[in-house]
C-alpha positions as CSV (number, residue, x, y, z in Angstrom):
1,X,96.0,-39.8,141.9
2,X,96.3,-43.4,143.8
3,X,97.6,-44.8,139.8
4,X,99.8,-42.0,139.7
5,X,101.6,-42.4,142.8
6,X,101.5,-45.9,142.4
7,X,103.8,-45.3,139.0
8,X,105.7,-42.9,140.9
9,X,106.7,-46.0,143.9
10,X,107.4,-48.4,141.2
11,X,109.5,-45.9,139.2
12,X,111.4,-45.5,142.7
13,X,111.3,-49.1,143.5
14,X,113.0,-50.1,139.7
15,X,115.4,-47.6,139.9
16,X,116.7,-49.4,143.3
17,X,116.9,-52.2,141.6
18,X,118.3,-51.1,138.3
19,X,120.9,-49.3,140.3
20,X,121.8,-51.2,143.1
21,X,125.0,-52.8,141.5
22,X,126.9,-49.7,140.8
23,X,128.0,-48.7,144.2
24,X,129.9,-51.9,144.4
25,X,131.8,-50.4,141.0
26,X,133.6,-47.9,143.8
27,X,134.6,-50.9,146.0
28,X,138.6,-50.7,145.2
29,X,141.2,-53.7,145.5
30,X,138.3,-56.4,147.1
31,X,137.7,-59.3,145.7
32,X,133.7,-60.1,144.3
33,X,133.3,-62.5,147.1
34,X,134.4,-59.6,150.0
35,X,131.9,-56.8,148.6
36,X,129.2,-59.2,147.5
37,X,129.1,-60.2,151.1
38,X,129.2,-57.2,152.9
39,X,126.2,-55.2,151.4
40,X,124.3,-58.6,151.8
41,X,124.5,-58.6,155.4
42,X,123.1,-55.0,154.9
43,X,120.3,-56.6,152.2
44,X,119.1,-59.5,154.3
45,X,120.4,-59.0,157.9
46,X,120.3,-55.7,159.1
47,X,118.1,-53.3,156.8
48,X,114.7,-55.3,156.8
49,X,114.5,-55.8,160.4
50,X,114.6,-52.3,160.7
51,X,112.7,-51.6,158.1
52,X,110.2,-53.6,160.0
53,X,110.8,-52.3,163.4
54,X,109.9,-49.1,162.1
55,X,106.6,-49.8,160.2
56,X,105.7,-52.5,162.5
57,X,107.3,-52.1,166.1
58,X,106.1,-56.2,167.3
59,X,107.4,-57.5,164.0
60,X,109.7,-59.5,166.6
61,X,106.1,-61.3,168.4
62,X,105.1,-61.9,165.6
63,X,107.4,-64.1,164.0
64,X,108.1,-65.4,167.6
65,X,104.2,-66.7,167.6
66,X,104.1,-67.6,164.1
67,X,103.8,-71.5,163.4
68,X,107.1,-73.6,163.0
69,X,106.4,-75.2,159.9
70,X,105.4,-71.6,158.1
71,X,108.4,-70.1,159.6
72,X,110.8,-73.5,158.2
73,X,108.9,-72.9,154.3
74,X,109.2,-69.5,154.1
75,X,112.9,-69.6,155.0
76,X,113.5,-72.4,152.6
77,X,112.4,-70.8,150.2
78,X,114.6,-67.4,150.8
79,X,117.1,-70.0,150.6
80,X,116.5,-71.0,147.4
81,X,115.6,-67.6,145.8
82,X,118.9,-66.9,147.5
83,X,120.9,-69.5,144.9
84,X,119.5,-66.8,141.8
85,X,120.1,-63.5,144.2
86,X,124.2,-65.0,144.4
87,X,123.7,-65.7,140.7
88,X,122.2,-62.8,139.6
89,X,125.2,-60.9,141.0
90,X,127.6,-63.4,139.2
91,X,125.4,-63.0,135.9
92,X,125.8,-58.9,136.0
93,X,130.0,-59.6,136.8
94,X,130.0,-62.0,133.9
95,X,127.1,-59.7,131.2
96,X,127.4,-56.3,132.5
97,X,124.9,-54.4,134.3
98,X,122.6,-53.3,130.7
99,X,122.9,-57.1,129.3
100,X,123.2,-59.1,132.4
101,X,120.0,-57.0,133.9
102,X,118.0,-57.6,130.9
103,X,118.9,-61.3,130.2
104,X,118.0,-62.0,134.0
105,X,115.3,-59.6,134.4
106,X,113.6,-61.5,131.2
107,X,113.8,-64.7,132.3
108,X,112.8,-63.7,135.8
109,X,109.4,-62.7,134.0
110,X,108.9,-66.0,132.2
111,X,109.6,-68.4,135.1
112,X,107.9,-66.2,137.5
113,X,105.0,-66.6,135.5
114,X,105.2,-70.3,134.6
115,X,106.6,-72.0,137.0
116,X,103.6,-71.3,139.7
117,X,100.7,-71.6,137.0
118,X,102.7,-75.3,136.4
119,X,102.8,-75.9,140.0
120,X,98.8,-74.9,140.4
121,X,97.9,-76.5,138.3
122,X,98.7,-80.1,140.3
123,X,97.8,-78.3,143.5
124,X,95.0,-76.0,142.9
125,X,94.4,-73.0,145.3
126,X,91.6,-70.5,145.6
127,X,92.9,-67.3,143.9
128,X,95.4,-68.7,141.8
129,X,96.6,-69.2,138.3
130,X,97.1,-72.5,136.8
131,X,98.6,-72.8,133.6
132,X,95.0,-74.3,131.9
133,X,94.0,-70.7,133.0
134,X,96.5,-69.4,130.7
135,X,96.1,-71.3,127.3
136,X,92.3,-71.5,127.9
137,X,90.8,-67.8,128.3
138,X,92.1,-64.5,126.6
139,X,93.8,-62.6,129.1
140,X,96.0,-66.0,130.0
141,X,96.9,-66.4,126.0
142,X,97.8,-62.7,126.2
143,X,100.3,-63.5,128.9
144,X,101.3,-66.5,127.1
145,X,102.4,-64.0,124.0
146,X,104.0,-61.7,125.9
147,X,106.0,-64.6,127.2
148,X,106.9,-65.6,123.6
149,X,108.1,-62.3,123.2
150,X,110.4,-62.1,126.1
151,X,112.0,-65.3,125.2
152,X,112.7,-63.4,121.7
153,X,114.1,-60.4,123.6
154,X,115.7,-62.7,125.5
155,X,117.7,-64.5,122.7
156,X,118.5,-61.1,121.1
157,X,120.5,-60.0,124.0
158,X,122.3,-63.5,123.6
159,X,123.3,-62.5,120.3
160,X,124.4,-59.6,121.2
161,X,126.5,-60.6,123.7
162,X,128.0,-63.1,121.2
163,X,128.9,-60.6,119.1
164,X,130.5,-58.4,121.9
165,X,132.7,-60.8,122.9
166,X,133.8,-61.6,119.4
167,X,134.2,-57.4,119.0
168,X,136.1,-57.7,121.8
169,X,138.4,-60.5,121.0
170,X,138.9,-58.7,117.7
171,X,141.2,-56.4,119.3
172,X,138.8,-53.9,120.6
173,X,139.3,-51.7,123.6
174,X,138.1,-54.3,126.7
175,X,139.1,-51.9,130.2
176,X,134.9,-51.1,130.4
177,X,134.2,-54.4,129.8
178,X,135.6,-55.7,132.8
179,X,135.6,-59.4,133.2
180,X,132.7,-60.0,130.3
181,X,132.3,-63.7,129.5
182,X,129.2,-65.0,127.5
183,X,128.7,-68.3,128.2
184,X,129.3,-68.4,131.6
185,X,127.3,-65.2,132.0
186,X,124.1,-66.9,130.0
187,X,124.6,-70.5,132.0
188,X,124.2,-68.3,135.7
189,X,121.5,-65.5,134.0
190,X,119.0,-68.7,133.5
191,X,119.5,-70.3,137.2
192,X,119.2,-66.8,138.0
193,X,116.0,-66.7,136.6
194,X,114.9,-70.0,137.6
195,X,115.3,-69.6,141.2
196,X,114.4,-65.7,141.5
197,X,110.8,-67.2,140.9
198,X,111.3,-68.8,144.6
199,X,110.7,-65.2,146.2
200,X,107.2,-65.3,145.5
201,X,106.4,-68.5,147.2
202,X,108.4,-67.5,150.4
203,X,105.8,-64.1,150.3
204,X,103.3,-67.1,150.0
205,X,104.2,-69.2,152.5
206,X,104.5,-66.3,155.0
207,X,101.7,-64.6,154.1
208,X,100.0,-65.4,158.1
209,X,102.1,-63.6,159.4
210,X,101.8,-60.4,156.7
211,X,97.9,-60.6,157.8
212,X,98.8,-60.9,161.3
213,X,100.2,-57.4,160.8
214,X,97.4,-56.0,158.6
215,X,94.8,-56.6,161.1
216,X,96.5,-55.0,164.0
217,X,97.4,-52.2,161.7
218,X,93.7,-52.1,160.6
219,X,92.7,-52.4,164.3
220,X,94.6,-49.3,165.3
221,X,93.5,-47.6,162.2
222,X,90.0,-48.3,161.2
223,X,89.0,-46.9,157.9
224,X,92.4,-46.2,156.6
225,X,92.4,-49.2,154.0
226,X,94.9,-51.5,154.1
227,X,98.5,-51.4,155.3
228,X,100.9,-50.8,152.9
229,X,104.1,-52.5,154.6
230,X,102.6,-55.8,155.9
231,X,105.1,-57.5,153.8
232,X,108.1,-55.9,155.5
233,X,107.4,-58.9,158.4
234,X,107.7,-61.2,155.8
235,X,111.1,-60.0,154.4
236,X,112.9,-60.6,157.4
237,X,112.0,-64.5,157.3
238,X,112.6,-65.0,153.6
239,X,115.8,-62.9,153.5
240,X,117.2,-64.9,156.5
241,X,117.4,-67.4,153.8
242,X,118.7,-65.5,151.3
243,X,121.6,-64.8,153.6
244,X,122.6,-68.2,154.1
245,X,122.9,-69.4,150.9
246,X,125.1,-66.3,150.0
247,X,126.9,-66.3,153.3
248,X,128.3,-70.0,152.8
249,X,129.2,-69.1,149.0
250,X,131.0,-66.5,149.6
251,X,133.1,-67.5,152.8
252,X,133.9,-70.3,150.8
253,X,134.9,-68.5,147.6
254,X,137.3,-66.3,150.7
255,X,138.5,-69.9,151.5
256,X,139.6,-70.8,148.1
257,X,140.7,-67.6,147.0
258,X,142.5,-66.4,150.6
259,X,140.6,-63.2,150.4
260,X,139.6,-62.8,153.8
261,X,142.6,-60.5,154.2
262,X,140.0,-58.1,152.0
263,X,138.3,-57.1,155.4
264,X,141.4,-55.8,157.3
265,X,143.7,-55.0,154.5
266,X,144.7,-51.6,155.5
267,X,146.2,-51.1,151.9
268,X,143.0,-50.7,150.5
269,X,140.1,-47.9,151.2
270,X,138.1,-49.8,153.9
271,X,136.1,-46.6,155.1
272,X,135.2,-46.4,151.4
273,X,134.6,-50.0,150.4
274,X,132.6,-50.8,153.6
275,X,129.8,-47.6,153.0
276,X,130.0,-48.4,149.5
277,X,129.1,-52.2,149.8
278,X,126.7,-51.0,152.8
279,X,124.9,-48.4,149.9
280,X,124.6,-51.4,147.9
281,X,122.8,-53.6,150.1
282,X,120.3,-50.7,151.2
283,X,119.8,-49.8,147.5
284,X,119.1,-53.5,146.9
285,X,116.3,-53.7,149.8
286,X,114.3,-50.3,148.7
287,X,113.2,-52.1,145.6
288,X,110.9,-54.0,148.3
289,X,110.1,-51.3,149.9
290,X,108.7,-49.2,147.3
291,X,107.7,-52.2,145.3
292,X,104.9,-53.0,148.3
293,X,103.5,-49.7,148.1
294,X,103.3,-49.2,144.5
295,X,101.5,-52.5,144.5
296,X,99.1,-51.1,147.1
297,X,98.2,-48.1,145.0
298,X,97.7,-50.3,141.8
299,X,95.8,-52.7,143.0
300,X,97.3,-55.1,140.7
301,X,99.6,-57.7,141.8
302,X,100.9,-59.2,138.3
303,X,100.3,-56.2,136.3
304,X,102.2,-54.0,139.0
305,X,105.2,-56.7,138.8
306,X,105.7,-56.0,135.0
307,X,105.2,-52.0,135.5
308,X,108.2,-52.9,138.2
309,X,110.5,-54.6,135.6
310,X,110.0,-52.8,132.9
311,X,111.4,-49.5,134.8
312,X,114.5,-51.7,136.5
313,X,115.1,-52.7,132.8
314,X,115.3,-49.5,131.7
315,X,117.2,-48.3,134.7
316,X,119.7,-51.0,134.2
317,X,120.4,-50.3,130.8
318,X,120.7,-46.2,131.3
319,X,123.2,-47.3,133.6
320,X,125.1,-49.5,130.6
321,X,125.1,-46.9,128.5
322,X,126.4,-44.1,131.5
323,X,129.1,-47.0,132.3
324,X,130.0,-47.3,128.4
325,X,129.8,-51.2,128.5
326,X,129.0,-50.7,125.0
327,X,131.9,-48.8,124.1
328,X,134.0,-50.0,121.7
329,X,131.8,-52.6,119.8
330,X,129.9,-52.6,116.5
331,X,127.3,-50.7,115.2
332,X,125.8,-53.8,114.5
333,X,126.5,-55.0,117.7
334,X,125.1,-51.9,119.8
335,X,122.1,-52.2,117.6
336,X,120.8,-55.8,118.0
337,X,121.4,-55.3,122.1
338,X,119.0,-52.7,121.5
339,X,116.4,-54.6,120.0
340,X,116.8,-57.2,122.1
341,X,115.8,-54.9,125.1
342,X,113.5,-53.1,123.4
343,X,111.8,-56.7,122.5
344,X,111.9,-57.3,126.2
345,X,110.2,-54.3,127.7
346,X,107.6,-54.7,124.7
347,X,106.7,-58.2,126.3
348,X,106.4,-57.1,129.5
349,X,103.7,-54.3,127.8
350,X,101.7,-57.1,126.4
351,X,102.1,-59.4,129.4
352,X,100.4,-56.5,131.4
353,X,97.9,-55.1,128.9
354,X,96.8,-59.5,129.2
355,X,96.7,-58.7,132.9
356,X,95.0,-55.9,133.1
357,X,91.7,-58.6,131.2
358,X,92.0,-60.8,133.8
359,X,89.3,-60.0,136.7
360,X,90.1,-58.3,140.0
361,X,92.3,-61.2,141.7
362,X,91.7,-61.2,145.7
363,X,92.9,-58.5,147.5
364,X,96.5,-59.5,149.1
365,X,97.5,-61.6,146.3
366,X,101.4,-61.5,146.1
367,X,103.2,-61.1,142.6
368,X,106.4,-63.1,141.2
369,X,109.6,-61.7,142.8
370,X,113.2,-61.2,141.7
371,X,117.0,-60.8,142.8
């Protein structure tokens, strides 16, 4: 029953993610910039405090007593991850939500799993994956496959997009396809990727204050296991980074475009556009949410991370189809972006059934993260 629910919170958890870009398709007459913006101070400013407030009512002490030099690494690196959360938006503009999901998603999965093994490995930590773990026992080689994979998947949906832009170019209908540009959608999906990996470490480098909450949960609440939203603590301080590195892109981006009429302009829906971009931003946070608890029912941190993206990859790509950003292309087209996903999920399959040999990690052990 615990596996079972723990499906059920990922399942919920992806499709927040998956989905959390499609409200923004209602905003009317705003530029990217305006709406990016305005359901990011709902993502990162105002949801996971009270999210937090909530599950934990002296999240507030708790950061307030928490060391300076956690609190200055965990924010740096929200800042960070924050550089792939702005590019992951720009990468979905450019791709579309099925490809730019995917694309992103994949790489997400490589360099979340690389880049800290690398790191380890030079700095070796009790509980933790170095990339000599990896090549040198079963379950790492497994991974290191399932990687191999993805980067296939990943260079399928490359194709594909190649040969959706040259459908389109061809004279093929482009009003679904929005503003669809290949190259500049790849070059932003793989610093998407790259710095999406930066989440995790900003879990890490908070992670005192996420036990701080656990044992006063635990305290108050003896024999009740562990608490499922000691994370939500953490959030606050990594997002806070996450919100300035998107809040100075996109005031400049209002600078250089004049957009910051967008805000006031009475000649557009600004009831709708604000709850719309305000749905957005919560949608975006649930993935968290859920994420933590799925994780908690599992037991598993990396094996529950690939359960995780394989259901937003899915998600995103019902959503292509339901959108029809693959409307008016090629058979041949529609059929290698198809593989290419299917290529992808199958990696993230084999990266888990390769997690699922590796012995119990340490209880608390915190996954890669994403957009």
């Amino acid at each position: 029953m615990q596996a079972i629910l723990g499906v059920i919170f990922h399942f919920v958890g992806g499709f927040a993610s998956g989905s959390f870009y499609i409200p923004y398709k209602k905003v009317q007459k705003w530029s990217w910039e305006s709406y990016w913006i305005i359901g990011g101070l709902f993502s990162w400013l105002i949801v996971p405090p009270l999210a937090a407030w909530l599950t934990i009512p002296n999240f507030s002490e708790i950061i307030a007593t928490t060391d300076l030099s956690i609190l200055k690494w965990t924010y740096l690196m929200g800042l960070l991850w924050g550089i792939g959360g702005l590019t992951y938006g720009l990468g979905v503009r450019y791709l579309g939500v099925s490809l730019g999901s995917s694309v992103i998603l994949g790489l997400c999965s490589v360099f979340g799993a690389l880049i800290p093994s690398v790191y380890y490995d030079f700095n070796p930590t009790a509980g933790k994956d170095t990339i000599t773990d990896l090549t040198s026992t079963t379950w790492g080689q497994m991974v290191l496959l399932g990687l191999a994979v993805c980067i296939a998947g990943i260079a399928l949906c490359g194709k594909a997009g190649s040969m959706k832009e040259k459908d389109l170019s061809a004279g093929a209908d482009r009003s679904a396809h929005g503003e669809f540009q290949i190259v500049k959608g790849l070059i932003v999906a793989v610093i998407s990727g790259l710095l999406s990996a930066c989440f995790s470490f900003g879990i890490e480098a908070g992670s005192q204050m996420a036990t701080v909450a656990n044992e006063i949960w635990m305290k108050a609440n003896p024999g009740q296991g562990e608490f499922l939203y000691r994370n939500n603590v953490v959030y606050v301080v990594v997002l806070w980074g996450g919100l300035t590195t998107n809040l100075i892109w996109c005031v400049l981006l209002n600078f250089r475009n004049k957009t910051f009429g967008d805000y006031t302009n009475a000649e557009t829906p600004l009831a709708k556009n604000y709850l719309f971009s305000a749905l957005a931003g919560l949608t975006w946070f649930l993935q968290f949410f859920f994420y933590g608890m799925g994780e908690s029912k599992l037991g598993n941190g990396p094996s529950s991370w690939i359960l995780h993206m394989a259901f937003i990859i899915i998600i995103a790509n019902a959503w292509g189809l339901i959108l029809k950003e693959w409307n008016g292309v090629t058979r041949k087209t529609k059929n290698t972006v198809i593989a290419g996903i299917l290529t992808i999920i199958l990696s993230v399959l084999v990266v888990g059934y390769g997690n699922s040999l590796k012995p119990a990690a340490p209880e608390g052990t915190p996954a890669a993260a994403t957009h």
